[in-house]
N, CA, C and O atoms as a Tinker XYZ file with bonds, in Angstrom:
   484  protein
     1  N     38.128000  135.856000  107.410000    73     2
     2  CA    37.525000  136.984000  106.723000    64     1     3
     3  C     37.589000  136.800000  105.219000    63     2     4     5
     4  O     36.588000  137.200000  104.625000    81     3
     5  N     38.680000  136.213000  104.388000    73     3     6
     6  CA    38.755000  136.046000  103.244000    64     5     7
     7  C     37.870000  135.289000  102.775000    63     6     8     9
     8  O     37.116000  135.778000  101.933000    81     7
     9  N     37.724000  134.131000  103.100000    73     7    10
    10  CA    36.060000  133.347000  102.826000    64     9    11
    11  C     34.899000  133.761000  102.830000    63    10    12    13
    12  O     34.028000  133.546000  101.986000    81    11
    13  N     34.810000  134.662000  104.232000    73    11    14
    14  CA    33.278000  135.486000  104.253000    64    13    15
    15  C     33.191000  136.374000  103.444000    63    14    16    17
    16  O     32.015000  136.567000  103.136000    81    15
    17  N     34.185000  137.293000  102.728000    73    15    18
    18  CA    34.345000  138.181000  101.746000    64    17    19
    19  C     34.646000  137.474000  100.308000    63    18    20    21
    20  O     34.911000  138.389000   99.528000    81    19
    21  N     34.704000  136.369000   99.722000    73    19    22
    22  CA    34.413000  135.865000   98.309000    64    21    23
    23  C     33.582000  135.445000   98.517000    63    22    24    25
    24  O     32.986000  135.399000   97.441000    81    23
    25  N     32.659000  134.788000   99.658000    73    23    26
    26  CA    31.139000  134.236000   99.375000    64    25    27
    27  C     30.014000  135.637000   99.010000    63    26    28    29
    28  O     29.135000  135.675000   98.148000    81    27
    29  N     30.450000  136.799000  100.082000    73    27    30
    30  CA    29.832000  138.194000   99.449000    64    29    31
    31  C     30.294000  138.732000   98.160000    63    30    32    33
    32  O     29.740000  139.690000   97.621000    81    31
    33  N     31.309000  138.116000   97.663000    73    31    34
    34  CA    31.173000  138.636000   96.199000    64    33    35
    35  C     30.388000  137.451000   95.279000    63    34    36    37
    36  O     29.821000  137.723000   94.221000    81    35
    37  N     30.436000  136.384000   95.735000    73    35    38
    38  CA    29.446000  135.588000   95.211000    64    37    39
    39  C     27.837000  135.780000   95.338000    63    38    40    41
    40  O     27.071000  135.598000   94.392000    81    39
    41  N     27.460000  136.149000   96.557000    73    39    42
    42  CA    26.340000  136.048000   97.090000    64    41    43
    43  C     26.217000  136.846000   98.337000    63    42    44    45
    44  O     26.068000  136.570000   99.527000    81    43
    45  N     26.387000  138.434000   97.316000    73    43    46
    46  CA    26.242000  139.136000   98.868000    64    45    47
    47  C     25.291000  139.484000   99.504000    63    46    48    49
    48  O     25.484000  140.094000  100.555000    81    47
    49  N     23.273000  139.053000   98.824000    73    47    50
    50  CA    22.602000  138.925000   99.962000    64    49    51
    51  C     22.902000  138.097000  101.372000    63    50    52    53
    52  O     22.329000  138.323000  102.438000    81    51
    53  N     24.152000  136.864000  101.096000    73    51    54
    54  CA    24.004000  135.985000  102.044000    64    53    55
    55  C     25.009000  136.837000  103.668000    63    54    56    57
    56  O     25.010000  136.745000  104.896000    81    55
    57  N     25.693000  137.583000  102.607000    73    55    58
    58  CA    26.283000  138.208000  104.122000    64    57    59
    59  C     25.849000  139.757000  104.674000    63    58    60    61
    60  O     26.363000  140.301000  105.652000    81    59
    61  N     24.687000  140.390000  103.744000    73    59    62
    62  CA    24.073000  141.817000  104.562000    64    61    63
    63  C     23.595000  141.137000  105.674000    63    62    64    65
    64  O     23.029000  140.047000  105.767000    81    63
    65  N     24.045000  142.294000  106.831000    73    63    66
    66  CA    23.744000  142.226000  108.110000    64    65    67
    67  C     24.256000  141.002000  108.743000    63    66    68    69
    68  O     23.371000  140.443000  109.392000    81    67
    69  N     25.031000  140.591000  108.761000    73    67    70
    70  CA    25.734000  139.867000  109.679000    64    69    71
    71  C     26.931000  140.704000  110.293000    63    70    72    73
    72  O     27.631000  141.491000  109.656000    81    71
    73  N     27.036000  140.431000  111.503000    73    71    74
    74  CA    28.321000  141.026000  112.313000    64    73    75
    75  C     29.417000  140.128000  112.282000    63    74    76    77
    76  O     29.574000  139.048000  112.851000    81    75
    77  N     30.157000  140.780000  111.503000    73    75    78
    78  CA    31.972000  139.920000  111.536000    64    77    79
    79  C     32.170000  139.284000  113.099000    63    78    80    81
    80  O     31.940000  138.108000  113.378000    81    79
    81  N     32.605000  140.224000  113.977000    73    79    82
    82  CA    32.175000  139.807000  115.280000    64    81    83
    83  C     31.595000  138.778000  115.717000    63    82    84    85
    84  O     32.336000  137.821000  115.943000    81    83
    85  N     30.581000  138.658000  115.901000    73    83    86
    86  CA    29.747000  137.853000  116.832000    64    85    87
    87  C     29.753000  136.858000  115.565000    63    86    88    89
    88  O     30.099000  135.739000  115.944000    81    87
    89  N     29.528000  136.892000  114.420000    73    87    90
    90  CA    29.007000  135.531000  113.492000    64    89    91
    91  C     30.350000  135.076000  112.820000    63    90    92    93
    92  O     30.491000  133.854000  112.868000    81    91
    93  N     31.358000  135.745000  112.213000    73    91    94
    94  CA    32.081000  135.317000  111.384000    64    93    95
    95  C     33.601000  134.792000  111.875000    63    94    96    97
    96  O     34.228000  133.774000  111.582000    81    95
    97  N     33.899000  135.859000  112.696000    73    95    98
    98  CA    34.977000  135.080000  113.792000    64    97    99
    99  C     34.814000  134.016000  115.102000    63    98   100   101
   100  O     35.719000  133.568000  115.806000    81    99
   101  N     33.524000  133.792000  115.183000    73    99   102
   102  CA    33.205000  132.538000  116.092000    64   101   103
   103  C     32.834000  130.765000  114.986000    63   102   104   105
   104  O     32.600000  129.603000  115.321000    81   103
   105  N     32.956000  131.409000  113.784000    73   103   106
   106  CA    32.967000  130.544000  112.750000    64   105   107
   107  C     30.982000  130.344000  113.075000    63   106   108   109
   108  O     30.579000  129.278000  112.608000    81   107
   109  N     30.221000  130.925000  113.541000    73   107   110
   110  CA    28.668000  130.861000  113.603000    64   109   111
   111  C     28.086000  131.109000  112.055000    63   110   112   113
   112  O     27.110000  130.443000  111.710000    81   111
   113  N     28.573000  131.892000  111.289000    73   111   114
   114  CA    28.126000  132.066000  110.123000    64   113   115
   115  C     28.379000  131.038000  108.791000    63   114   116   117
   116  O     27.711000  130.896000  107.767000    81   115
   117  N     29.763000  130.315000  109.294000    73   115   118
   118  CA    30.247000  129.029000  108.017000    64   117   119
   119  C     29.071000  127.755000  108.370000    63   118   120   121
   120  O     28.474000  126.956000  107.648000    81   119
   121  N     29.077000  127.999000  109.762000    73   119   122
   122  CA    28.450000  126.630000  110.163000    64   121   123
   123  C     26.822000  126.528000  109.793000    63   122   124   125
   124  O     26.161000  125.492000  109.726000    81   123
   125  N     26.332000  127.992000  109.558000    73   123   126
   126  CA    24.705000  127.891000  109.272000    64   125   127
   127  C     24.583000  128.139000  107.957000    63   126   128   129
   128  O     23.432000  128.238000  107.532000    81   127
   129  N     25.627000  128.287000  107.075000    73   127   130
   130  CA    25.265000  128.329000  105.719000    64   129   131
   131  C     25.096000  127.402000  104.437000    63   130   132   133
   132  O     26.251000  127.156000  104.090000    81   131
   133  N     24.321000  126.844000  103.668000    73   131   134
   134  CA    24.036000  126.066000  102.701000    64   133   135
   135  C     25.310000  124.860000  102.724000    63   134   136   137
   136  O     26.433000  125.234000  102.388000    81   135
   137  N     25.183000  124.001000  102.965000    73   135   138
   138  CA    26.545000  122.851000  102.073000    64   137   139
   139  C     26.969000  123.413000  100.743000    63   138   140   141
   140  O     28.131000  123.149000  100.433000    81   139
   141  N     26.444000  123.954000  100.104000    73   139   142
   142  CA    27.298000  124.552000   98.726000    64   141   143
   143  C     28.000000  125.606000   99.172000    63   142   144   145
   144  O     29.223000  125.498000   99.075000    81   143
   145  N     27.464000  126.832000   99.746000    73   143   146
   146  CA    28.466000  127.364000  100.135000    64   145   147
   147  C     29.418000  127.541000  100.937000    63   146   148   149
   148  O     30.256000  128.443000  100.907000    81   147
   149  N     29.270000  126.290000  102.018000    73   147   150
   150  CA    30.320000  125.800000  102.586000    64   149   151
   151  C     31.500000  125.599000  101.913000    63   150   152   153
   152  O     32.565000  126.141000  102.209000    81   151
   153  N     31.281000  124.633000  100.786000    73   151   154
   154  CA    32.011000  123.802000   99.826000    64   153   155
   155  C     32.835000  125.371000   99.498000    63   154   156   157
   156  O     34.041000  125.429000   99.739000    81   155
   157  N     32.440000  126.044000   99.195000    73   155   158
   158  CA    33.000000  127.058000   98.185000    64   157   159
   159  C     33.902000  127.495000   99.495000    63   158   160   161
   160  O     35.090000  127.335000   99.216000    81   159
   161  N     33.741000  127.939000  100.683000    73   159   162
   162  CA    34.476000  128.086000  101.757000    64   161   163
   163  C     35.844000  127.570000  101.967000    63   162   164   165
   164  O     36.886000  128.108000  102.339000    81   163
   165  N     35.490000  126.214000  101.572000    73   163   166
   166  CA    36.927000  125.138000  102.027000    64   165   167
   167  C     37.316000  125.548000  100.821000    63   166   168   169
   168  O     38.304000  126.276000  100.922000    81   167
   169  N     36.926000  125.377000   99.615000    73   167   170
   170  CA    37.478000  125.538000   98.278000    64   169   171
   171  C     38.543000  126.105000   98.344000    63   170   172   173
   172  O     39.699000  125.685000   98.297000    81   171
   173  N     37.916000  127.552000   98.510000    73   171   174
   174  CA    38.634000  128.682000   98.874000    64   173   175
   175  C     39.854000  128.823000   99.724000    63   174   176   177
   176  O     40.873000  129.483000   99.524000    81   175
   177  N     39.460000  127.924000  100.883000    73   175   178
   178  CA    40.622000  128.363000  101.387000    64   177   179
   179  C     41.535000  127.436000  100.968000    63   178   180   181
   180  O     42.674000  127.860000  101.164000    81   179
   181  N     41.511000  126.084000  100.353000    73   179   182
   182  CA    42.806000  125.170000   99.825000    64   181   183
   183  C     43.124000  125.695000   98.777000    63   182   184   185
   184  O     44.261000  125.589000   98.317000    81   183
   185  N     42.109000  126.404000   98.170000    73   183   186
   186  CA    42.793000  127.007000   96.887000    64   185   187
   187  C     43.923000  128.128000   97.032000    63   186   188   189
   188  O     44.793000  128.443000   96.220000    81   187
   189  N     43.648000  128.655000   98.344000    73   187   190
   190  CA    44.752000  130.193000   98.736000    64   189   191
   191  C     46.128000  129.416000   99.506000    63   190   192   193
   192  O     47.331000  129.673000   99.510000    81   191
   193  N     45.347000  128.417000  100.095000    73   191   194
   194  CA    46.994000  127.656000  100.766000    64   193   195
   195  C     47.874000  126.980000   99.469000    63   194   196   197
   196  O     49.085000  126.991000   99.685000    81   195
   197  N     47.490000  126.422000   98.222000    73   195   198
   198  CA    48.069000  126.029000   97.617000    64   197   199
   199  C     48.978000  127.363000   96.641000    63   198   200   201
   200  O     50.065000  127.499000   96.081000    81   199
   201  N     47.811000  128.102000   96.875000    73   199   202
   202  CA    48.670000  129.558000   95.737000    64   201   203
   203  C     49.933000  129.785000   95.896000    63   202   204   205
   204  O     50.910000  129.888000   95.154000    81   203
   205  N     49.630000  129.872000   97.530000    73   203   206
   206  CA    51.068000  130.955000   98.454000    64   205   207
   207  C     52.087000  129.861000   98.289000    63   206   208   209
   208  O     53.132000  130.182000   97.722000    81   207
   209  N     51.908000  128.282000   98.805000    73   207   210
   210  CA    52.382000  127.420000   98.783000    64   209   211
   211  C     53.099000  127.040000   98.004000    63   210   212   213
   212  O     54.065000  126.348000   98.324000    81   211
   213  N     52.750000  127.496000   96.333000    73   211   214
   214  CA    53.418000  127.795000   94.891000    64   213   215
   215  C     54.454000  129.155000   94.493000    63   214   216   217
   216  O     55.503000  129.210000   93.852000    81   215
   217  N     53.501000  130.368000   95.304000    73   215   218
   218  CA    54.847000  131.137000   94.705000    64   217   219
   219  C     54.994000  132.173000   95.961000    63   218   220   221
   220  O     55.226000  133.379000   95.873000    81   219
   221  N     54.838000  131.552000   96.926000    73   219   222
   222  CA    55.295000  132.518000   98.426000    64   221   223
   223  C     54.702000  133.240000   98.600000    63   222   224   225
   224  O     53.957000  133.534000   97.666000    81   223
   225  N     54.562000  134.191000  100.107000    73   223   226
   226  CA    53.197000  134.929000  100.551000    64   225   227
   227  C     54.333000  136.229000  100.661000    63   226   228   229
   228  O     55.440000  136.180000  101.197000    81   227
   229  N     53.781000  137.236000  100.073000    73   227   230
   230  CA    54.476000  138.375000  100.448000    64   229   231
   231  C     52.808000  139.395000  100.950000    63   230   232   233
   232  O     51.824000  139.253000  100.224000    81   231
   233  N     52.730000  140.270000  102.108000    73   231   234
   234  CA    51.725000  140.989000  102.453000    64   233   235
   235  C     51.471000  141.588000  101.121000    63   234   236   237
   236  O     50.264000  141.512000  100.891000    81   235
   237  N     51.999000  142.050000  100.326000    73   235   238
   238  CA    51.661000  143.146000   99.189000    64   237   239
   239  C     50.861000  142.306000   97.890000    63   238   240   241
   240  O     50.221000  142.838000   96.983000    81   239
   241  N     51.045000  141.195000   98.045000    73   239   242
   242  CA    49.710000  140.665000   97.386000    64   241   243
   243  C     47.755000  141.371000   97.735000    63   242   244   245
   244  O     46.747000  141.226000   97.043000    81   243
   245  N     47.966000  142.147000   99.155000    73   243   246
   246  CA    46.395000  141.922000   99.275000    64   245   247
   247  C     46.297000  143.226000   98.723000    63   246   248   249
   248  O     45.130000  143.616000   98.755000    81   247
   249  N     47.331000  144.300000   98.075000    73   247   250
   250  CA    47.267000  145.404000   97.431000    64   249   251
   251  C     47.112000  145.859000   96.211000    63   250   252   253
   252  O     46.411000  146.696000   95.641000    81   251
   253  N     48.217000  144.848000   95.858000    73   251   254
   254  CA    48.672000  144.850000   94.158000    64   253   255
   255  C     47.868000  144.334000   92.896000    63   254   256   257
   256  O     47.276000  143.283000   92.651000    81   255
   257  N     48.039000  145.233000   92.358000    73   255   258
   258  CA    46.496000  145.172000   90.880000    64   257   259
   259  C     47.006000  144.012000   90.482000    63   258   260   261
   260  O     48.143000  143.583000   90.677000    81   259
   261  N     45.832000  143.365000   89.733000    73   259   262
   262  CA    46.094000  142.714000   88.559000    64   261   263
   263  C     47.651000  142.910000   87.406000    63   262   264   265
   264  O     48.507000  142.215000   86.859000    81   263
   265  N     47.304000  144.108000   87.528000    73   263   266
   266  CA    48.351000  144.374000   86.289000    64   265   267
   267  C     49.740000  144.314000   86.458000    63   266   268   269
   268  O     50.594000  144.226000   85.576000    81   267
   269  N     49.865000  144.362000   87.482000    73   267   270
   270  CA    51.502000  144.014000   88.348000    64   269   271
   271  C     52.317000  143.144000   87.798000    63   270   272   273
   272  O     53.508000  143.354000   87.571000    81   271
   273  N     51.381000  141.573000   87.428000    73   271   274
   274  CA    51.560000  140.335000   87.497000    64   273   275
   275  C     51.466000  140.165000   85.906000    63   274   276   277
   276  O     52.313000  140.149000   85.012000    81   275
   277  N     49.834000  140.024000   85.942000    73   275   278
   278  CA    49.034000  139.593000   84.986000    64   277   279
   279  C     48.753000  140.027000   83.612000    63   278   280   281
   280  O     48.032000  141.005000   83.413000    81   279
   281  N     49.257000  139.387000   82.693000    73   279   282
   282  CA    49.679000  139.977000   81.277000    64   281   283
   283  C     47.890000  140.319000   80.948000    63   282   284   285
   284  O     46.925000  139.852000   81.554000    81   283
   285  N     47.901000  141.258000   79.818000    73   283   286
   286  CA    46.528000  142.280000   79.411000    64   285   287
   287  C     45.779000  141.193000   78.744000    63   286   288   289
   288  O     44.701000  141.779000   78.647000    81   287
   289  N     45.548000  139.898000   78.153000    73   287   290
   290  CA    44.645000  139.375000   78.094000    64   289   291
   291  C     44.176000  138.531000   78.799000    63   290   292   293
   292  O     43.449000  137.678000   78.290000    81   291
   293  N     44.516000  138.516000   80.495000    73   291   294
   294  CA    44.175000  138.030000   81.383000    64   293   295
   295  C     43.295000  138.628000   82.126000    63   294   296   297
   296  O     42.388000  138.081000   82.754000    81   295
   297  N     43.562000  139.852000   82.067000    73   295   298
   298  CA    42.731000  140.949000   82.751000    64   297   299
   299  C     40.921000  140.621000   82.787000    63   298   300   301
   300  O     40.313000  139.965000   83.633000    81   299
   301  N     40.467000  141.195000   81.792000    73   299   302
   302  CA    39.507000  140.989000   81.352000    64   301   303
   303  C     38.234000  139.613000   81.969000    63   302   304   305
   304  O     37.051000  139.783000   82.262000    81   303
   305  N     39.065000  138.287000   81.998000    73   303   306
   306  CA    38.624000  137.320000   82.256000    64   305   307
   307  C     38.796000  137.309000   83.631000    63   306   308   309
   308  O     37.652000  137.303000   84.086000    81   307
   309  N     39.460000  137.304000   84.395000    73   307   310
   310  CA    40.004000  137.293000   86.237000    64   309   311
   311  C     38.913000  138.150000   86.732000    63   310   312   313
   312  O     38.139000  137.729000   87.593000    81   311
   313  N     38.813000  139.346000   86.225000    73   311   314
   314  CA    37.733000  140.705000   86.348000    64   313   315
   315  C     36.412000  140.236000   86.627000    63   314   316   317
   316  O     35.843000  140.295000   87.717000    81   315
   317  N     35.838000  139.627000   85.241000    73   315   318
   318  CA    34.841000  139.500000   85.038000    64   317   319
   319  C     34.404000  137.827000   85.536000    63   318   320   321
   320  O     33.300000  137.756000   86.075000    81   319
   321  N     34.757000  137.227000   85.471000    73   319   322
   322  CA    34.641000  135.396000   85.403000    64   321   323
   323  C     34.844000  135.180000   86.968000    63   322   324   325
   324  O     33.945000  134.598000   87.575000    81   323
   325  N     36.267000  135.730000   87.835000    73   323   326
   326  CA    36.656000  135.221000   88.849000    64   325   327
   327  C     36.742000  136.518000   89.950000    63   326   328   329
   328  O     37.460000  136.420000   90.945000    81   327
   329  N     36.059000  137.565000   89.716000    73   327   330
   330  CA    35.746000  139.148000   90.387000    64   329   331
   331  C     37.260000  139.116000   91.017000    63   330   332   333
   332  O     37.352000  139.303000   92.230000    81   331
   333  N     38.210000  138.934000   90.409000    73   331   334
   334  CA    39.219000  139.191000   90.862000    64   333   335
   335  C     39.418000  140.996000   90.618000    63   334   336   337
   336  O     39.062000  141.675000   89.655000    81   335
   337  N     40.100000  141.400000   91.851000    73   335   338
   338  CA    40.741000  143.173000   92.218000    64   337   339
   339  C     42.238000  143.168000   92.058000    63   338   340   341
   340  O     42.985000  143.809000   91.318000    81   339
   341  N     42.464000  142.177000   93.050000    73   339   342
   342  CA    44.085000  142.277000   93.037000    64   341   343
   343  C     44.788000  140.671000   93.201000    63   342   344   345
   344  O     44.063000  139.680000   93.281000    81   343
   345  N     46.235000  140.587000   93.236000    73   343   346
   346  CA    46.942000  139.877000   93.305000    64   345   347
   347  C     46.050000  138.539000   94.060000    63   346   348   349
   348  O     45.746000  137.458000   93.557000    81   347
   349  N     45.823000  138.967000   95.188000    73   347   350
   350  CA    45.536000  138.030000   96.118000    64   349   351
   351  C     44.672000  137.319000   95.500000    63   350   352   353
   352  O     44.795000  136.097000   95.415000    81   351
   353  N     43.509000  138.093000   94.893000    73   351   354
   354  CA    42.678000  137.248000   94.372000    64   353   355
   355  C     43.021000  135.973000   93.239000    63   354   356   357
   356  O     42.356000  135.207000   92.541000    81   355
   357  N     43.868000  136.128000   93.397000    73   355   358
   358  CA    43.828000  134.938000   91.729000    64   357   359
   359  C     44.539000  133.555000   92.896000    63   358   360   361
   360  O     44.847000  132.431000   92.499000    81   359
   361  N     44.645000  133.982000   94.150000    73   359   362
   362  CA    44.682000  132.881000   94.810000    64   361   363
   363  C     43.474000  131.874000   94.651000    63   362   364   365
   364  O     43.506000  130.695000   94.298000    81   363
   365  N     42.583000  132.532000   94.949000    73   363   366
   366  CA    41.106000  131.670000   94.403000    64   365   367
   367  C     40.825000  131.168000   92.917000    63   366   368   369
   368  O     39.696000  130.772000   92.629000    81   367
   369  N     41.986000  131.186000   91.847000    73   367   370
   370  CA    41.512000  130.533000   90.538000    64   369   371
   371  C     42.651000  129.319000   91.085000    63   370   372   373
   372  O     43.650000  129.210000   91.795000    81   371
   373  N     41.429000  128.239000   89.923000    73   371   374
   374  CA    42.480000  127.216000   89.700000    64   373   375
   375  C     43.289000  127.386000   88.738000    63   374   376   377
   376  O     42.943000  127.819000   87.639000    81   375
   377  N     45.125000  126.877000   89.227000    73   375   378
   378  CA    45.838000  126.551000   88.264000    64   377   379
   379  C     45.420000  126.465000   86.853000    63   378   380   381
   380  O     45.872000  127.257000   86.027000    81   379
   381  N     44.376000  125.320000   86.461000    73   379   382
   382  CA    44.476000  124.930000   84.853000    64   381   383
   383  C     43.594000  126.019000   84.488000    63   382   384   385
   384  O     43.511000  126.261000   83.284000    81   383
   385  N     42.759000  126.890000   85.486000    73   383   386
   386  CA    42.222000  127.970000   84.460000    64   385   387
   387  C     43.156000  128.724000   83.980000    63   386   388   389
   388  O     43.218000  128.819000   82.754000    81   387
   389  N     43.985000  129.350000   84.695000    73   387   390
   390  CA    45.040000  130.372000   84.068000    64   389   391
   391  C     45.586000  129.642000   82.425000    63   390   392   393
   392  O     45.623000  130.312000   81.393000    81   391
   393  N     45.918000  128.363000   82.496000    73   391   394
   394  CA    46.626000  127.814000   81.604000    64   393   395
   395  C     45.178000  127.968000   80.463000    63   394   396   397
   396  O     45.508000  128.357000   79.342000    81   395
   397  N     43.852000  127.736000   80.634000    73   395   398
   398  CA    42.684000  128.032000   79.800000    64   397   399
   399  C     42.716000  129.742000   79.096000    63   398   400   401
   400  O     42.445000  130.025000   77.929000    81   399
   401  N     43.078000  130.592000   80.060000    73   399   402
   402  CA    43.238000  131.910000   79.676000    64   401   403
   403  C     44.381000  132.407000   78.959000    63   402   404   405
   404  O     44.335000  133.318000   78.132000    81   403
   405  N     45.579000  131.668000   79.366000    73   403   406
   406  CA    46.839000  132.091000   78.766000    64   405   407
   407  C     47.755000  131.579000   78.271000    63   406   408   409
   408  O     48.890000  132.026000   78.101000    81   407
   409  N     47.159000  130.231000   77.904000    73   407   410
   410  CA    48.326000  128.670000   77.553000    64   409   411
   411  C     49.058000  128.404000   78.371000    63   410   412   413
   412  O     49.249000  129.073000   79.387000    81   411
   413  N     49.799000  126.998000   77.969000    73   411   414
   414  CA    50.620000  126.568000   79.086000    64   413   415
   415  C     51.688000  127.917000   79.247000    63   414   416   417
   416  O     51.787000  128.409000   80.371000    81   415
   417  N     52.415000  128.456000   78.211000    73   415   418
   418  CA    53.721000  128.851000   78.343000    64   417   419
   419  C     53.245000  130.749000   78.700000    63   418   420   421
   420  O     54.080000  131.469000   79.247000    81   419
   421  N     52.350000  131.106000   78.439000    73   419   422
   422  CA    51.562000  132.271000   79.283000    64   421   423
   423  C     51.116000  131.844000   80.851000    63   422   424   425
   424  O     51.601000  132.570000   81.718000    81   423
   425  N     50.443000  130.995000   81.208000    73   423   426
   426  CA    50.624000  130.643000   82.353000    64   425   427
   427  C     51.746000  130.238000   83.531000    63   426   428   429
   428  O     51.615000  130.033000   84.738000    81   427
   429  N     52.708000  130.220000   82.793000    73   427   430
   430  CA    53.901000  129.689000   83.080000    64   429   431
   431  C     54.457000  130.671000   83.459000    63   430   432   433
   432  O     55.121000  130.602000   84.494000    81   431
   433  N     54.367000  131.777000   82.807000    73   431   434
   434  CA    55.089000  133.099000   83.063000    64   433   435
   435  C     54.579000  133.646000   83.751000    63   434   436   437
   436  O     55.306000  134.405000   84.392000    81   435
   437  N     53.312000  133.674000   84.057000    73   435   438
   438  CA    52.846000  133.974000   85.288000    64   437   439
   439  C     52.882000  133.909000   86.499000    63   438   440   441
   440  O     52.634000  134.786000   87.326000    81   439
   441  N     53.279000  132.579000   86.676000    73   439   442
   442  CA    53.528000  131.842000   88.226000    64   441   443
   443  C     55.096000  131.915000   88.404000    63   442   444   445
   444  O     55.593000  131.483000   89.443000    81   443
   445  N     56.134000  132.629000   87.087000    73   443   446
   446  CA    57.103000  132.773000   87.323000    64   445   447
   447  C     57.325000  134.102000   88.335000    63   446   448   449
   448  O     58.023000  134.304000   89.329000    81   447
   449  N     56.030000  135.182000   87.288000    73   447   450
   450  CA    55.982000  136.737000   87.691000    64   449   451
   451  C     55.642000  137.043000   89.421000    63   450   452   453
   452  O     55.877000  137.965000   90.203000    81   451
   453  N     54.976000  135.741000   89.490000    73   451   454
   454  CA    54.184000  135.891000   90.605000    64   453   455
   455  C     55.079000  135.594000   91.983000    63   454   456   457
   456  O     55.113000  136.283000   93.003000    81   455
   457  N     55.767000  134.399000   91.706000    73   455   458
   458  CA    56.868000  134.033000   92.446000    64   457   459
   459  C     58.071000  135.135000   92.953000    63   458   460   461
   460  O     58.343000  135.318000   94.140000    81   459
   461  N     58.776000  135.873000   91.740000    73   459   462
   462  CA    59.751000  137.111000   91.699000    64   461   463
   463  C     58.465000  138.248000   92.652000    63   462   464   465
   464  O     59.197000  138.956000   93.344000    81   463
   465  N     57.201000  138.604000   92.895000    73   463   466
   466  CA    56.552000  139.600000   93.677000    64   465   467
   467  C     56.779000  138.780000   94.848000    63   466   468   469
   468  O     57.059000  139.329000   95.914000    81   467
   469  N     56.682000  137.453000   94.754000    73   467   470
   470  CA    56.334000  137.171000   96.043000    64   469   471
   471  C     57.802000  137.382000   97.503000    63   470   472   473
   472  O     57.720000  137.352000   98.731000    81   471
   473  N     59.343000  137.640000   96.273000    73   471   474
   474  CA    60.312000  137.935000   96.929000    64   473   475
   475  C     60.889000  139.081000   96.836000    63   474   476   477
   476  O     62.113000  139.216000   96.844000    81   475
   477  N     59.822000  140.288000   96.712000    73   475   478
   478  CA    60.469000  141.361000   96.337000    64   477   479
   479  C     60.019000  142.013000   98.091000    63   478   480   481
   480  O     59.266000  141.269000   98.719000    81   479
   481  N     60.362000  143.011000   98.632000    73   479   482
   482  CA    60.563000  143.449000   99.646000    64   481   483
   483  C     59.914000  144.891000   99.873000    63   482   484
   484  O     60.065000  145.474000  100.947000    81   483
């Protein structure tokens, strides 16, 4: 579901009217769609296995704002650039963008911040 839901924020003519059901959990809908947005599919999902993989999966990521984490001149750019809502989402940026948005040692503190949510309870 997380894939079929960032390709609709990418391109959400491509998913009106499709049934989760019948197309998206039989994997019928990855398999008939463009090679590019395939690509963005897998992207996606190595990009979310490597996130958690970095600073641990706690459920309250698929809740938690931006602002939890993410220092105020990050905001802005995640929002707008990467339609990021919440936590979870910045699973889908790459690493060196954050470090583009917030330097190494702002980025740094981030994946520290992110790590301490990811063991909070």
């Amino acid at each position: 579901m997380d894939a079929f839901n960032s390709i609709g924020r990418i391109k959400p003519d491509v998913i009106a009217g499709v049934d989760v059901e019948a197309d998206v959990l039989t994997g019928a809908f990855f398999a008939d769609l463009p090679a590019a947005l395939q690509g963005i599919a897998i992207a996606r999902t190595e990009g979310m296995l490597a996130f958690y993989n970095r600073v641990g999966w706690n459920p309250a990521f698929l809740a938690a704002s931006l602002e939890r984490c993410v220092p105020a001149e990050g905001l802005d750019p995640l929002r707008t650039r990467y339609h990021a809502r919440d936590l979870h989402d910045l699973a889908y940026v790459h690493p060196k963008h954050f470090e583009k948005m917030l330097g190494k040692t702002g980025a740094a503190s981030l994946w520290e911040s992110l790590k301490r949510f990811s063991q909070e309870s």
